[in-house]
N, C-alpha and C positions, 0 to 999 in steps of 0.2 A: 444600459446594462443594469441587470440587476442590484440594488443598493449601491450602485453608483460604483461597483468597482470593474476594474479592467478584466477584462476579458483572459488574458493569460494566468490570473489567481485560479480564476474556476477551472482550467485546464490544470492546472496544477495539482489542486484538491481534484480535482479526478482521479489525475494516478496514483498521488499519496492515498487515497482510498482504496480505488482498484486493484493497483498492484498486488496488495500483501492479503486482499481474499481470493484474488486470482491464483495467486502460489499456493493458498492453501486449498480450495478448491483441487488445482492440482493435484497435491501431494495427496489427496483423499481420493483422487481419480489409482494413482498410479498406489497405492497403498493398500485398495478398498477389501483384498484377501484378507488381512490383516486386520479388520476392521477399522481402516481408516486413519486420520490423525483423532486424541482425544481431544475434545472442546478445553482443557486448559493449556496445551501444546499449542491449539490452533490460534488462541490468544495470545500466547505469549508470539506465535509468530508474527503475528497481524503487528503488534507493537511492535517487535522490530524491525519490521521489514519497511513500516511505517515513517519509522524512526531513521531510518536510514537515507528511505527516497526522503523525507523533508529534508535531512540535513544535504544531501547529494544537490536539492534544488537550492539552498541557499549556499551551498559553497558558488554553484551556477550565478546566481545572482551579484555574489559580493565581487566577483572575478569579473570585472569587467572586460 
């Protein structure tokens, strides 16, 4: 594996990535009359949406 870490990291840093451009992406699909979401709404989503699946993955983790 790459840099020697476990396989389930990378999956994880997937979603915490994916997730919160995928929503936004979204909300610019279902928005796009409107002109869409603006680039500092869309960031501040990305952070927390971000923010939220890591913390979701380490409640996951510490909850054995």
């Amino acid at each position: 594996m790459l840099l020697g870490l476990d396989a389930s990291i990378w999956k994880m840093l997937l979603v915490v990535l994916l997730a919160p451009v995928l929503a936004v992406g979204l909300l610019n699909l279902l928005l796009r009359r409107r002109g869409g979401v603006g680039a500092a709404w869309s960031g501040v989503l990305v952070l927390f949406l971000a923010g939220v699946s890591a913390l979701l993955i380490i409640l996951d983790k510490v909850r054995l």
